[in-house]
N, C-alpha and C positions, 0 to 999 in steps of 0.2 A: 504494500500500500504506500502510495506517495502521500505526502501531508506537509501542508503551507503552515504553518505557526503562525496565526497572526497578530500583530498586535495595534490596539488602536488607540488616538489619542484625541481628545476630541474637544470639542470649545469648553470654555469651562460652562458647568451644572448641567450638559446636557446630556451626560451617559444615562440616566435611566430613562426618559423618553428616546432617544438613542436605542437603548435594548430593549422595549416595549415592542419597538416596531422591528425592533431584529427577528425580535423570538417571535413574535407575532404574525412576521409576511416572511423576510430574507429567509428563515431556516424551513419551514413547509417548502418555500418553493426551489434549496439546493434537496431539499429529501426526496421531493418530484420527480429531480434530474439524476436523483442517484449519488449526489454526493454526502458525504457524513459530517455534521458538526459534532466537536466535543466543547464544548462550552455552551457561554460566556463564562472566565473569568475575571472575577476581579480583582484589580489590584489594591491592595491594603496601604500603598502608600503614596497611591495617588487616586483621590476620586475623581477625575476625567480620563483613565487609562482600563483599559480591559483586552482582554484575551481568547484567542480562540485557535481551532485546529479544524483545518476543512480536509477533508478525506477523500482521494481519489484513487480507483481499483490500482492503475496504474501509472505511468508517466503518458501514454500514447492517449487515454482518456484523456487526461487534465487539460486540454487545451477546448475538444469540442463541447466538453460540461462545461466549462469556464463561459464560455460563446452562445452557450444556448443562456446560460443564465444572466449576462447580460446582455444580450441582446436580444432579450424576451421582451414583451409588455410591461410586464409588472417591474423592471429592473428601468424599461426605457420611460415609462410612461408614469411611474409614480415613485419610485425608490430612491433614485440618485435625484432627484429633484429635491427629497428629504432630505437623505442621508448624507449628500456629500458634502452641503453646506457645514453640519453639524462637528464634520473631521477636521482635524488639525494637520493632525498627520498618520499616514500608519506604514505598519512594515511587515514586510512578508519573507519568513525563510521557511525555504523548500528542502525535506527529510524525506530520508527513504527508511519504511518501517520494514525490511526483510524477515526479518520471523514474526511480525504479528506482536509485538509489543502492547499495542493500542486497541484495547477489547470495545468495541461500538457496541452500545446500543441497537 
């Protein structure tokens, strides 16, 4: 399993409207496409910072999930209109889980 580590930093006080609509829209509609979230975490030493881990079967998957998911409807026509305003910054590193380390739901 490949896995993006994410981590987000976002304007101040707006993480938990921020993860409302995370958990709420973004994570149903990567579970649709087949990809796995293991989060939100949060971080304890900064409330505008959290974390997550997006899950793909393989390296040759992650590009057309990635493509369907944003360039769907709901990523084009209502999400990034929200969400992208509310980010500061984020960052993304790319792990390879070869024996299965990371038990999903």
């Amino acid at each position: 399993m490949i896995i993006e580590m994410r981590t987000y930093k976002l304007k101040p006080g707006r993480r938990s409207e921020f993860l409302e609509i995370f958990r709420g829209k973004s994570m149903p509609a990567h579970a649709d496409i087949g990809m796995k979230i293991l989060g939100p975490f949060l971080s304890m030493e900064d409330p505008d910072t959290f974390f997550f881990m997006r899950g793909f079967p393989d390296l040759e998957s992650r590009e057309p999930m990635k493509a369907k998911f944003y360039e769907g409807e709901l990523w084009k026509n209502e999400l990034e209109q929200v969400l992208m305003p509310m980010i500061d910054k984020y960052d993304v590193v790319l792990v390879d889980d070869p024996i299965g380390l990371i038990r999903w739901a």
